[in-house]
C-alpha positions in Angstrom: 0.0 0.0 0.0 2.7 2.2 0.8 4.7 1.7 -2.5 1.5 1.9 -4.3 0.7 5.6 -2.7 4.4 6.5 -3.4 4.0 5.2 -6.6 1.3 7.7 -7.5 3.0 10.4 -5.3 5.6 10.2 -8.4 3.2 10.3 -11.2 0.9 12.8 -10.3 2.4 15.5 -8.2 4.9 18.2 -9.1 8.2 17.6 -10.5 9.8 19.1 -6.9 8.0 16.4 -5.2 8.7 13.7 -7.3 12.1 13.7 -6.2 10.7 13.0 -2.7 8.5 10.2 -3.4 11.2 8.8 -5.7 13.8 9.0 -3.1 11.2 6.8 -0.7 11.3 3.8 -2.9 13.9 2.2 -1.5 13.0 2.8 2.0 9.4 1.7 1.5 10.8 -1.1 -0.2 13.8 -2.0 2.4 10.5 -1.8 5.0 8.4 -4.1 2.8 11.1 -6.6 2.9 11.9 -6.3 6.7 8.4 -6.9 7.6 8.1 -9.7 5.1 11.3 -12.0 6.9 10.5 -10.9 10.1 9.0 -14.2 12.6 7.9 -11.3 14.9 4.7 -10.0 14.0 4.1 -6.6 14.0 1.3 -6.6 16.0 -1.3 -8.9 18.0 -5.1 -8.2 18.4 -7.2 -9.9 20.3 -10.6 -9.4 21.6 -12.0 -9.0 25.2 -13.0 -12.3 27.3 -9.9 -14.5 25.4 -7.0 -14.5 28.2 -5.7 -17.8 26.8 -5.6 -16.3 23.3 -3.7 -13.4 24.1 -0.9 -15.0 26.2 -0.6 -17.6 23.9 0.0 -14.5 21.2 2.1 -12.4 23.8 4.2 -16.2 24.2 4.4 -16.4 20.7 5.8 -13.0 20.1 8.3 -13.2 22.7 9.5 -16.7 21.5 11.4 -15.1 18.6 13.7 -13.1 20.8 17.2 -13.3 20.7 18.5 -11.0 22.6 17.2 -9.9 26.1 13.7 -8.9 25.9 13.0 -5.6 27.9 8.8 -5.5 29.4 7.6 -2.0 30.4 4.5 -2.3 32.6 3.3 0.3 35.4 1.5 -3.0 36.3 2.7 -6.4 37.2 1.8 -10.1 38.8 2.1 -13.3 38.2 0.4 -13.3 34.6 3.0 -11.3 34.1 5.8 -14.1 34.6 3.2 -16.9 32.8 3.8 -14.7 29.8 7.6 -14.7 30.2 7.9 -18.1 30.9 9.4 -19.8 27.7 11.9 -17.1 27.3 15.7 -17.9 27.6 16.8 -14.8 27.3 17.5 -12.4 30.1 14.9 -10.6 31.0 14.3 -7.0 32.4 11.4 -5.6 33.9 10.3 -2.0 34.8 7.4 -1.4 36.9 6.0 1.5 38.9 6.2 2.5 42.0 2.8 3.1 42.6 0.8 1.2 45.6 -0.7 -0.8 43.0 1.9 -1.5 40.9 2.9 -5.1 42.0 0.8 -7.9 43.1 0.9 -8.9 46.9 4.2 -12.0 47.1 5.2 -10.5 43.2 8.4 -10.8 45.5 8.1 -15.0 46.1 7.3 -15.5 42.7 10.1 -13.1 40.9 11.8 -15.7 43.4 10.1 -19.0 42.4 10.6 -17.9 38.5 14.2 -17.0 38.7 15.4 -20.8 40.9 13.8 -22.2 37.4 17.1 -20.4 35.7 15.4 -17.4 34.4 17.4 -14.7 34.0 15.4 -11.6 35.4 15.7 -8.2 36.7 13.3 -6.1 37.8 13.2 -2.3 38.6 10.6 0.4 39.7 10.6 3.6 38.4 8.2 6.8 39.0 5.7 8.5 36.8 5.3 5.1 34.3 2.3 5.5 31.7 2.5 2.9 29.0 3.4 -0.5 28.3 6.6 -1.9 26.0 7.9 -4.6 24.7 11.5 -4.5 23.4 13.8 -6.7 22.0 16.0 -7.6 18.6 15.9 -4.3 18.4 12.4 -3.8 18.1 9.5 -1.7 19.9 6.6 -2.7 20.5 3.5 -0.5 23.0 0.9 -2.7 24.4 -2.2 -1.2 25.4 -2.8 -3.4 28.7 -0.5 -4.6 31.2 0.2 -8.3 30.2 -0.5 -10.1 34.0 -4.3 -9.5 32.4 -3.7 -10.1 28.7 -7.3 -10.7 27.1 -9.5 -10.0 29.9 -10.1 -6.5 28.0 -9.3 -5.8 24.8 -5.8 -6.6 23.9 -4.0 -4.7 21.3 0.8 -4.8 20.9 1.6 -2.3 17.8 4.9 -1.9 16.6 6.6 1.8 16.7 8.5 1.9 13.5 10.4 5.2 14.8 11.7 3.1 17.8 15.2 4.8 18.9 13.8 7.7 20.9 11.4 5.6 22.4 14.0 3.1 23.0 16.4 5.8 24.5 13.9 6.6 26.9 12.8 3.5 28.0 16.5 3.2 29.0 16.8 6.0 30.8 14.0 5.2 32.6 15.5 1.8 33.7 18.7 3.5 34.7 16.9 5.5 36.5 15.0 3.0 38.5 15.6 1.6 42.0 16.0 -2.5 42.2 13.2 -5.0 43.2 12.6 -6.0 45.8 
């Protein structure tokens, strides 16, 4: 669709434009082939009420990591550590410091889940609004925390323009204070 809009952008606007669209071909078609190899998808929507679905999805997603996968949540439990639990990569995990942020005994089952040889960290951080996933150098915002995957609406995009995000994701984590 994107080439295809380009595509017309050359043929039928003026001539100073059509070095613009011209000069996109071979990033829109370097993107098309990216997404085309890629065994991540770029996103994952599924529909209120189907919790098994969406973990299964979040699971799937996460299987094709190879380097350590990064989970941004304000908002964390145990469904949290179901979905991580096929990974074996190292894991980070960022949550807030708000009252609600963790479960009640988060703390005995960061414990339990890392004497099964995962490798995870897990910080807490201030002021944390939205939910990532990163990893292979890819970004992805998930629009509910993943310990309740499915119960609402459950929708991971991928950000295309990831490096600032990615930046400040990291400086968040830096930034954060160990757990527990």
């Amino acid at each position: 669709m994107a080439d295809t809009r380009n595509n017309d952008g050359v043929a039928h606007t003026s001539w100073e434009r059509q070095a613009f669209h011209q000069n996109m071909t071979p990033v829109i078609r370097e993107a098309q082939k990216l997404l085309e190899t890629s065994v991540a998808p770029s996103q994952i929507t599924v529909t209120a009420g189907s919790v098994f679905t969406a973990k299964s999805r979040v699971r799937e997603l996460l299987e094709t990591a190879t380097s350590d996968v990064f989970i941004v949540d304000p908002y964390v439990g145990i469904g949290t550590l179901d979905c991580l639990r096929d990974l074996a990569v190292p894991i980070r995990l960022l949550t807030g410091t708000h009252q609600n942020s963790v479960e009640p005994n988060f703390d005995r089952a960061i414990y339990t889940f890392s004497a099964e040889g995962h490798q995870l960290q897990v910080r807490r951080v201030q002021q944390l609004h939205d939910r990532h996933v990163v990893f292979n150098s890819r970004c992805w915002l998930v629009g509910g925390s993943l310990k309740d995957a499915g119960k609402k609406a459950f929708n991971c995009i991928e950000i295309i323009d990831k490096a600032p995000v990615i930046a400040a994701l990291e400086a968040k984590w830096h930034a954060g204070d160990p757990y527990p």
